[in-house]
Each structure stands twice: as C-alpha cells, then as structure tokens.
GUNUZA-740995 format. One record per residue: x, y, z of N, C-alpha, C in turn; residue in three letters. Coordinates in steps of 0.02 Angstrom, whole numbers, plus 50000, padded with zeros to 5 digits. Atoms other than C-alpha are relative to their C-alpha. Layout:
<atoms>
XYZXYZXYZALA;...
</atoms>
This chain:
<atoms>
499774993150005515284972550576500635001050041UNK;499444995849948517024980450637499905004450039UNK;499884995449919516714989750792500445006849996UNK;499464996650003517705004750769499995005550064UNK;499864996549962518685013650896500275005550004UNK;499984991149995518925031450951500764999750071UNK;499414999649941520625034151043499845006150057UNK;499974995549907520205048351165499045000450009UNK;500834999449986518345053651252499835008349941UNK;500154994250039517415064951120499715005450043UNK;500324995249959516855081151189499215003849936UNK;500484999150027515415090751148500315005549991UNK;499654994550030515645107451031499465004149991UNK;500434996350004514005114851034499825006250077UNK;500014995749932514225130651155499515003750009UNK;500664998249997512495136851112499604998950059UNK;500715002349968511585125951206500404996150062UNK;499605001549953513205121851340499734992050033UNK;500205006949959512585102151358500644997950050UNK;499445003349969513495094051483499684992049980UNK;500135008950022513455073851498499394997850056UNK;500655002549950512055073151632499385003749961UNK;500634994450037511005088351528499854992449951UNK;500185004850058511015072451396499414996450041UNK;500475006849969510395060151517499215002550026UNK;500294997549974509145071651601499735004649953UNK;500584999050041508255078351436499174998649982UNK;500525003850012506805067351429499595006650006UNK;500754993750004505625082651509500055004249934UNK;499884993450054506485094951368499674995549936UNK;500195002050081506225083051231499315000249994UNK;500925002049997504325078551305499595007949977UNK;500424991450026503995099251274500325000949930UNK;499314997850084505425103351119499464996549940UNK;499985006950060504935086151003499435000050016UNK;500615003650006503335079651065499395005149993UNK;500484995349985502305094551088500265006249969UNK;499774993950045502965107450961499765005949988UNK;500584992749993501295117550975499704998850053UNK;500214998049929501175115851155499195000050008UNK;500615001449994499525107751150499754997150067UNK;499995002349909498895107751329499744990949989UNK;500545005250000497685092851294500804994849988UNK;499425002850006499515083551224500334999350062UNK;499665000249952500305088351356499764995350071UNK;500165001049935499285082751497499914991849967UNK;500095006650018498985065751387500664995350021UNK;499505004050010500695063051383500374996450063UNK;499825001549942500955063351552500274993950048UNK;500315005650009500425046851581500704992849965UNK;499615005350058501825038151448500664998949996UNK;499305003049985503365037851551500525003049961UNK;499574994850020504255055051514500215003950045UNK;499864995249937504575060451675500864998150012UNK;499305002750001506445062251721500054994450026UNK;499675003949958507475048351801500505003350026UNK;499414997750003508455055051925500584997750021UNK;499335005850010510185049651913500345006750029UNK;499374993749976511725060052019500424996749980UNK;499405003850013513345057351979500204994850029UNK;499505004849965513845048352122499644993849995UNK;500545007149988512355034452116499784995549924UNK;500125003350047512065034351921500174991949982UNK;499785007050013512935015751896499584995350038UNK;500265005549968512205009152039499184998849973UNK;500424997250001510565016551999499674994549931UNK;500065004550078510575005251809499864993250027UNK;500145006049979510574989651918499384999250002UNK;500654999249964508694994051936499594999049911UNK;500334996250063508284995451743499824992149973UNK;500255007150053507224979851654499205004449984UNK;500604992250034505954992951541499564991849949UNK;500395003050038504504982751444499785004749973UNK;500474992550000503864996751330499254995349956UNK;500764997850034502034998051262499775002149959UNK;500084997750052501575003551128499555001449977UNK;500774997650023499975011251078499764998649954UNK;500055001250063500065008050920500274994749961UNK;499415006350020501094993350898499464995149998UNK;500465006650041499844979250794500284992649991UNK;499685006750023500834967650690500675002750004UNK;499364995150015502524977750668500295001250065UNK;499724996649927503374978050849500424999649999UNK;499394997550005504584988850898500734993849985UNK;499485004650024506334976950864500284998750078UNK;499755005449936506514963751017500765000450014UNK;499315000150006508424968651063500165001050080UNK;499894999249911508954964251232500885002750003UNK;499384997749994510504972751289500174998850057UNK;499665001849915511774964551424500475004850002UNK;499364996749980512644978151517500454996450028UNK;499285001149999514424976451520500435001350075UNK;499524996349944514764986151671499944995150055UNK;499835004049937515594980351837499475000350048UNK;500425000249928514324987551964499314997949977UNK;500685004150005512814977851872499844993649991UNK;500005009049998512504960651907499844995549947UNK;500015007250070512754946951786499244998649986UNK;500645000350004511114946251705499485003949994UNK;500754996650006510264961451719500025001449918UNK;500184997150066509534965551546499465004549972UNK;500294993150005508724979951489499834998449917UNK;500435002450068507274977251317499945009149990UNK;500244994350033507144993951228499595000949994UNK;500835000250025505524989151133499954994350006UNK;500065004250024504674975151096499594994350044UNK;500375000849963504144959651149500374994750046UNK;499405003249931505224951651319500114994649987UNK;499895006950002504624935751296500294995349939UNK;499775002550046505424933751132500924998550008UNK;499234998150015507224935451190500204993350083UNK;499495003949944508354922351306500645001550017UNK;499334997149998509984927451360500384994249972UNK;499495005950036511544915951287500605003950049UNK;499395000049968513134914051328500355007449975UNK;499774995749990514324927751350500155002749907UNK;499924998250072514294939151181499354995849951UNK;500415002950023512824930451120499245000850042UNK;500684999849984510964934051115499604995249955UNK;500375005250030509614920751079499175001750005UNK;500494995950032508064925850997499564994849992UNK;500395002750010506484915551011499504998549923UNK;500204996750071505634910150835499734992149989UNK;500565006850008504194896650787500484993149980UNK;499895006250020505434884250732500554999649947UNK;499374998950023507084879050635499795003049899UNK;500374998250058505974885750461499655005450005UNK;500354993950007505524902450536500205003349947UNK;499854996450052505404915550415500535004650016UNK;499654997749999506744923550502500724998350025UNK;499555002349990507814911950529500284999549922UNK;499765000550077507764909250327500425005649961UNK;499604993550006508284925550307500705001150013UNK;499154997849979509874926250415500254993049942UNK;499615005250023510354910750325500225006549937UNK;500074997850060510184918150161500625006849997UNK;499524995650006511124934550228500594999150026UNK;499435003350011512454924650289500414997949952UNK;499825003050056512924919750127500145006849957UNK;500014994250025512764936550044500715002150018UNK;499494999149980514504943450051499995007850004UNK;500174992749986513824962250061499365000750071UNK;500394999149949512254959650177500174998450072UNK;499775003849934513154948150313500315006650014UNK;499744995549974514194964350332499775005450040UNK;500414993349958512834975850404499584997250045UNK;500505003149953511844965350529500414992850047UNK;499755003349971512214955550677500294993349991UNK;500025004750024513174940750661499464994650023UNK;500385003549999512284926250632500364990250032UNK;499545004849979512864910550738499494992749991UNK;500365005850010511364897150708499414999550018UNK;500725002049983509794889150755500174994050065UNK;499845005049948509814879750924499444999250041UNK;500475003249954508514870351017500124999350081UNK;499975003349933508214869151210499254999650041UNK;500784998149955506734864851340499344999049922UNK;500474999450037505714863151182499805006949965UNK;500094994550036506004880051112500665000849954UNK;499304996650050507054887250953500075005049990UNK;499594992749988508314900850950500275000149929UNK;499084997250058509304911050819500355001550074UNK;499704996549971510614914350898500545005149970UNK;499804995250025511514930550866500585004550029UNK;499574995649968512914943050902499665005250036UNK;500214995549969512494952951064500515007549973UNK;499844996850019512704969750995500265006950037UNK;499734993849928513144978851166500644996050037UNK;499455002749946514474966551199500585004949993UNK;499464996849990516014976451252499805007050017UNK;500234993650001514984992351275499945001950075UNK;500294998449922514955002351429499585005550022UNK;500474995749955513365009351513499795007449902UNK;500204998150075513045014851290499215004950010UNK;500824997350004511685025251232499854997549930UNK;500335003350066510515016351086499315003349981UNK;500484996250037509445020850979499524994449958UNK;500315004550015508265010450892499355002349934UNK;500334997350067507635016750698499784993449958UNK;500425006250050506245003850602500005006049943UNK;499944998550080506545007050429499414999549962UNK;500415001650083505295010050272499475001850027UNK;500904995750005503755018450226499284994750019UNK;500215003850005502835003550244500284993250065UNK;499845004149935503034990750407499614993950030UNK;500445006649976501794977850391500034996849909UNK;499985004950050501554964550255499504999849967UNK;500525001550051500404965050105499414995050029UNK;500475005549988499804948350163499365002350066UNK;500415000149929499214955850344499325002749995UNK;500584997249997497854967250265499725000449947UNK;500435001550081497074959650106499414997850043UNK;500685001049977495614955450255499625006050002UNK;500414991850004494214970550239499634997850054UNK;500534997449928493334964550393500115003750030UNK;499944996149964492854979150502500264996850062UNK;499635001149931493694978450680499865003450047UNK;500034995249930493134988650843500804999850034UNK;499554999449923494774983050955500505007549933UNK;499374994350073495774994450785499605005850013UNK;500334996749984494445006350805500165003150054UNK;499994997449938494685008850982500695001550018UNK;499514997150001496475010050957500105006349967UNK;499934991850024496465024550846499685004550039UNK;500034994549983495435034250935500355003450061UNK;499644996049948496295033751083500745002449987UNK;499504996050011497875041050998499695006849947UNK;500404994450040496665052950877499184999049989UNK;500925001250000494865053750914499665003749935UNK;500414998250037494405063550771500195000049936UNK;499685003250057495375052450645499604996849958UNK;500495005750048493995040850585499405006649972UNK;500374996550057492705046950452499284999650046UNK;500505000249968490875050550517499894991649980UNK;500125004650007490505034050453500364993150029UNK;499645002349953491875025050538499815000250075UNK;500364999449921491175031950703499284995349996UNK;500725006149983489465026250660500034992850010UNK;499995010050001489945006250628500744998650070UNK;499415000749979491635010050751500214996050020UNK;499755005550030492404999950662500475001949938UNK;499694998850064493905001450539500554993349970UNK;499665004550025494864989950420500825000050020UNK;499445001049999496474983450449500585004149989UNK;499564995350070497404992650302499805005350014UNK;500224992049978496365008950366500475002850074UNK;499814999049944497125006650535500905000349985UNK;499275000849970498965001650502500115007249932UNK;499974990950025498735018650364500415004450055UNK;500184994749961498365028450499500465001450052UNK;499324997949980499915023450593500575000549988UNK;499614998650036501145024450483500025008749973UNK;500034992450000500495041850448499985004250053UNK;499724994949934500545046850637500775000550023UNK;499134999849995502505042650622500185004849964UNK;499764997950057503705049550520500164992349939UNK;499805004350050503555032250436499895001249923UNK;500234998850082502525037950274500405005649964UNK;499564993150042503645054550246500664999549991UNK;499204999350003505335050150296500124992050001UNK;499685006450023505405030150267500264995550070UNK;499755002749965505895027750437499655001750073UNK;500324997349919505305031350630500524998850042UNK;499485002649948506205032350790499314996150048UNK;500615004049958505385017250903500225002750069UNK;500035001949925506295019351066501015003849995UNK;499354998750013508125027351114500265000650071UNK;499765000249960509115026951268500875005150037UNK;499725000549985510245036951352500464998950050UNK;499525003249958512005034151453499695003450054UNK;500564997549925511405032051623499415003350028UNK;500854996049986509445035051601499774992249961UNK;500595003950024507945022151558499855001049949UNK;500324999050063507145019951402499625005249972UNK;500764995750014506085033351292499644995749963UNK;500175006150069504985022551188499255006349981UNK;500614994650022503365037951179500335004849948UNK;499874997150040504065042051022499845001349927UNK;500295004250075502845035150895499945009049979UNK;500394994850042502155054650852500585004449981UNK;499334996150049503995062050812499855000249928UNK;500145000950055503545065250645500305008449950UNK;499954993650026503915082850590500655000749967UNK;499384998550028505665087850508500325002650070UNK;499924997249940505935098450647500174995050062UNK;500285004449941505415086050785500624992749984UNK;499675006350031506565070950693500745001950004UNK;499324996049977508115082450690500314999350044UNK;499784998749925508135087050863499914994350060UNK;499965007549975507595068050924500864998449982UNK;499265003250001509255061850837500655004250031UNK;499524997349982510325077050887500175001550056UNK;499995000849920509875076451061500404994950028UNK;499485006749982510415057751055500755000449990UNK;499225000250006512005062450977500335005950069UNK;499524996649971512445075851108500545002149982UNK;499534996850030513265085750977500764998149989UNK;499045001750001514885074250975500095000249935UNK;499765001450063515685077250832500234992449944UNK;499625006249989516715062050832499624992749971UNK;500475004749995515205050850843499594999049937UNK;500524998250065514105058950713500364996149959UNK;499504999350052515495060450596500044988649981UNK;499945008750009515725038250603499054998149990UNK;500735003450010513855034850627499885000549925UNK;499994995750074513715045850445500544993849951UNK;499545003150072515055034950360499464994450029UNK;500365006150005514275018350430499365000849994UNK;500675001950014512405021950383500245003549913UNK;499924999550090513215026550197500254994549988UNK;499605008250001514375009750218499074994049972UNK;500515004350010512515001650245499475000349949UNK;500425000250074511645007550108500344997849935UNK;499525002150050512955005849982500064991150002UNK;499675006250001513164987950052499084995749965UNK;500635004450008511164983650028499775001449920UNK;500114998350078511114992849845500204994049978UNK;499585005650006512484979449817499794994449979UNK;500225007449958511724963449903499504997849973UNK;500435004249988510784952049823499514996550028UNK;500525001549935509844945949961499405005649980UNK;500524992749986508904963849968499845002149922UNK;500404998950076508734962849773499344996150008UNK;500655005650002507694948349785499744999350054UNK;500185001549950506804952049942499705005250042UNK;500304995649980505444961350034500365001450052UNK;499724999149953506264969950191499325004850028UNK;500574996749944504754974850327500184997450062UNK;500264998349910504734979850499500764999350019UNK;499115000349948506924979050516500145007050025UNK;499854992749975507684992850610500795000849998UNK;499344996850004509265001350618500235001350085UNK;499804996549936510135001850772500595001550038UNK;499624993949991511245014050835500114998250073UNK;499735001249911512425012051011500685003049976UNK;499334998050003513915022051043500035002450090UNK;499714998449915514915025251219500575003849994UNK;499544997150002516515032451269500365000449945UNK;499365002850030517515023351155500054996349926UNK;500365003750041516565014551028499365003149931UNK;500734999350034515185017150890499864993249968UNK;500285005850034514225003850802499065001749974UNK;500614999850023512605002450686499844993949957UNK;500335003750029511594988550621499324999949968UNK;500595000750028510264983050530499744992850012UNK;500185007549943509244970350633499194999449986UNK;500715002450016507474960450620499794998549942UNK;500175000950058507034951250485499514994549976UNK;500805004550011505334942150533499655000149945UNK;500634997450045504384950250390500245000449953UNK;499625000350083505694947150237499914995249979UNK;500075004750059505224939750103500174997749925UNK;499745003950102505804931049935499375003849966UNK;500444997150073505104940849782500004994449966UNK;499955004350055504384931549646500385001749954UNK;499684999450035505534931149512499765005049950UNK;500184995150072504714944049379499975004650040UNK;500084994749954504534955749537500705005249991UNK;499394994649999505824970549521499825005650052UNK;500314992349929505864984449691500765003349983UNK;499254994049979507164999249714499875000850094UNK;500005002149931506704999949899499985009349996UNK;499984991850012506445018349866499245003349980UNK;500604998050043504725019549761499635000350057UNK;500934998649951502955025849847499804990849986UNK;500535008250003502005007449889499415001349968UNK;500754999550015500425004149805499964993050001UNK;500185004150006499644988649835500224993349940UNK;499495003450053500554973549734500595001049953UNK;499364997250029502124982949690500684998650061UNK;499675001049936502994976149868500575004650025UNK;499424996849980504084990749879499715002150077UNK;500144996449904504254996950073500385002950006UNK;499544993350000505565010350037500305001150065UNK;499464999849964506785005550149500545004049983UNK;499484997350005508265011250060499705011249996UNK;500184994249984507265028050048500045004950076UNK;500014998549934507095027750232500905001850038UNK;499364999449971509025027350235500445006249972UNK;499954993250010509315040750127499835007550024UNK;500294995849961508205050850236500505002950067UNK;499425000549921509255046750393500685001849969UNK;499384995750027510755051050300500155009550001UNK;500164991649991510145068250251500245002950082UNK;500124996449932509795071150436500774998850028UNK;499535003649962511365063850504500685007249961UNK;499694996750040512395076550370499915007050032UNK;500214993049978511395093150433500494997750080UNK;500054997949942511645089050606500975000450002UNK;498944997650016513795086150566500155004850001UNK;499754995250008513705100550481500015004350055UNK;500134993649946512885111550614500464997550043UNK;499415001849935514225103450733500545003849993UNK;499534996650024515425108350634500175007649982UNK;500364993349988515055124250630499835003550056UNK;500314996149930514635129650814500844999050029UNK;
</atoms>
C-alpha cells in the first residue's frame, strides 16, 4: 500500500462536543457509559468494571514517557477459534526504547519482532495455510495492493515465520483500530462436531446467563456451532458483517472490551470517537476502504477463496493514514463449481462469510460520520 501523506496537522471541526486531543485519549470512561452501556444497565455496568476501562492517566508533560510502560495482552471472553488479529506494533518514537512492543489483540506468542520495518509472524510451518495464502496474494495484482507486504517464509531456532511489512513503521505514537471482517468468523470445518461441551457452556453464560435454552441449562452443555452462533450474534458480526476487536488511542493503552458494540448507534460512535472528528482523516480512510473493496471485487484470489477471521486495520497519526486488510489463517481455496459474492446470508455449505458485505457496512458508517463532520 502507498502510505499517504497529509501536509499540515488536521484539526478537529466538531464544536458541539469541543474535543480536544487529550478528551480523545481520555474517553475510555465516556465510551464504557455512551457505547457499552446504552441502557445504563447497573448489573453491565458494575460487570464491566472488571475489563480494563478505567482511564489511563496520561498529562501532557509525561504522556511519551508514560508509553514506554505499554505491552497489553488482551483477553477475550469470547475469543474460541477466531482470535482477535495478532498485530504487534513497534513504536517509532524517540523516548521509547528499541523494542518495546505493544499487541492490540490476540495471541503474543504468535508474533517475533524482525528487523527494522519488518514483522515476523509465527505459523506451523513453510505449508501453513497462511502462508499459502500470502503467496497466492502476492501474485494477484489487485489483492497484493490491500494487505501488508509480503516478504517470505524464514526459519530460525526451529521455528517458521511469514515475514511481513510492519504496518506502524514510520508512524508516530498512531492511533489503531483493529475491524475482523464478515458475518461469519470461524470455518465450516470447526463446527460440523455436535458434541455437547460444558467449558462453551460456561463461556456463554458468563457473558449471558440467560442465553441457553432450559434444556441447555439442564445437560450445560452446548454445541460448538450453538456457541460460536451466539457470539457472532453478541457482536455486530451477524448484522453489520464486521466487529470492532480492539482500538487504540494516541497516547493511551488498548480498548479490546469491545466484543458487545453491536447496535447502530453504539458502532457509529465507537468509530467516530476513534476518528476524533478529523476531517482530513475520515475523508482518506473513506477513499481507501472503497480503494479496498473495489480492489477485492476485482481479485481473483478472493474469487476463488473463503476469507475468515481477516481484519481491517486502521492507524493514522499526525501526518499519515493507512488501512489494511490483514490475517489470513482461515482462507481457503473454493472448490471449483463453488461460486460466493462475499455478501450473501451463510447457510451451512454455501461458504459465503460476507466479508465484502462487512465492508460495505463500514463504508456506510465511515460516509455518515464525513458527512456529519462536514457539516458541524
């Protein structure tokens, strides 16, 4: 991807709600009442407590130093087979020591640092399924354009790497965002088993105790395919194609307690918070998530090929914007008589996972929130 640059610092134009650049960083409590708790459900509230929404506080004069402190592992309540998208980010800046790295989501031990501009990504072997992939979209002369580059497969110590374009190189002290794509986020194959399960069981209830069916309680115990339902429908994955896993901003720690954003409302004001009303910003993010759909309609690759559990991810700073489309453990070669739009409702042996739906979605939203910019 080209990197594109912004010649002066964007300001913010929304005098409504008078953000400044610390009100950004220092949202987390507003969003934990605004977004997460929309009907101010005490029982929510006091749950949430608990899930690492409390501010960070950051002053002007200490914020930089203050980042030297940040290596976040998030958790995920609900995170099965489908985890959040492993993306380690090396800050750029002067006052943080060579090395520190900061994981959005996911899972730590999948990621090695590389050499400068380069991240190296742990993966069963030079025939992972996602190493087959980048090959494949390497070659593509529309898909290679929307996802990190792809620099190889390299062995050390007895372990194999992709290695990949770090996608925070040149960025300073950025805020990211981190959107898994498609109605659908796990793999046909993972839940053609109908054995019942307690540990699935005992995960749902502790995000909705009065989710399972009386009969579910009695054996508590639920299927696979019942369970990864049930979280896909506590996202906005089943309505809007897409979820936010985890988002970060400049000079603050990770949010990753964002699985239950689900509402129209609630999905809005998640992304428009992140944008901090820059015009500037929106306005480019908006062309490059139309650049990326247009490029995957296109692309071969994504004709012939399931796309589960990738995400979209979003980093912009002073000076900079950039968006990708990253993770591609769970893509798979269609059989040849197989035809998807990446748009259709899933039903069981039709492998659509309405990705490109999920991007049309994010479009929509990305359009309102311009406009209303534009406009205040």
């Amino acid at each position: 991807m080209t990197t594109t640059f912004i010649n002066r610092p964007m300001a913010w134009t929304n005098q409504r709600l008078k953000y400044t650049q610390n009100d950004c960083i220092n949202l987390k409590a507003l969003w934990k009442m605004l977004i997460l708790n929309d009907n101010h459900e005490k029982e929510d509230i006091k749950s949430n407590k608990s899930l690492g929404l409390i501010p960070h506080s950051i002053s002007d004069k200490n914020s930089e130093n203050d980042m030297s402190l940040l290596k976040f592992f998030a958790i995920n309540a609900l995170e099965l087979s489908a985890p959040a998208s492993p993306v380690l980010l090396l800050q750029q800046q002067k006052s943080i020591p060579s090395g520190t790295w900061l994981q959005l989501a996911g899972h730590p031990e999948s990621i090695a640092p590389g050499a400068n501009g380069i991240v190296r990504k742990r993966i069963s072997g030079v025939d992972d399924s996602e190493a087959i992939a980048y090959r494949g979209i390497s070659k593509d002369a529309y898909a290679s354009k929307i996802v990190p580059k792809f620099l190889g497969v390299t062995e050390s110590n007895g372990d194999t790497y992709l290695e990949l374009q770090d996608l925070l190189h040149g960025f300073r002290d950025p805020a990211v965002m981190d959107i898994k794509m498609g109605r659908r986020t796990f793999l046909e194959s993972e839940v053609k088993n109908t054995k019942l399960r307690n540990d699935l069981y005992k995960k749902m209830i502790a995000v909705a105790p009065t989710e399972p069916t009386d009969e579910e309680h009695k054996q508590e115990a639920v299927t696979k395919l019942r369970y990864m339902l049930f979280r896909e429908r506590m996202s906005s994955s089943e309505s809007k194609g897409f979820r936010i896993e985890a988002l970060r901003m400049k000079g603050s720690s990770p949010i990753t307690d964002l699985k239950t954003v689900k509402s129209d409302t609630d999905v809005y004001n998640t992304i428009a918070r992140f944008l901090c009303r820059k015009q500037n910003v929106t306005k480019q993010l908006l062309e490059r998530l139309k650049q990326i759909r247009g490029y995957i309609e296109k692309s071969h690759f994504f004709q012939r090929h399931e796309i589960v559990g990738s995400s979209i991810f979003i980093v912009y700073d002073e000076d900079r914007v950039g968006a990708w489309l990253i993770d591609f453990a769970k893509s798979r070669r269609l059989d040849e008589h197989v035809k998807i739009d990446h748009r259709s409702q899933w039903e069981i042996g039709n492998f659509e996972e309405g990705i490109l739906y999920g991007v049309d979605q994010l479009i929509s939203i990305f359009e309102d929130i311009s406009a209303e910019s534009n406009s205040t």
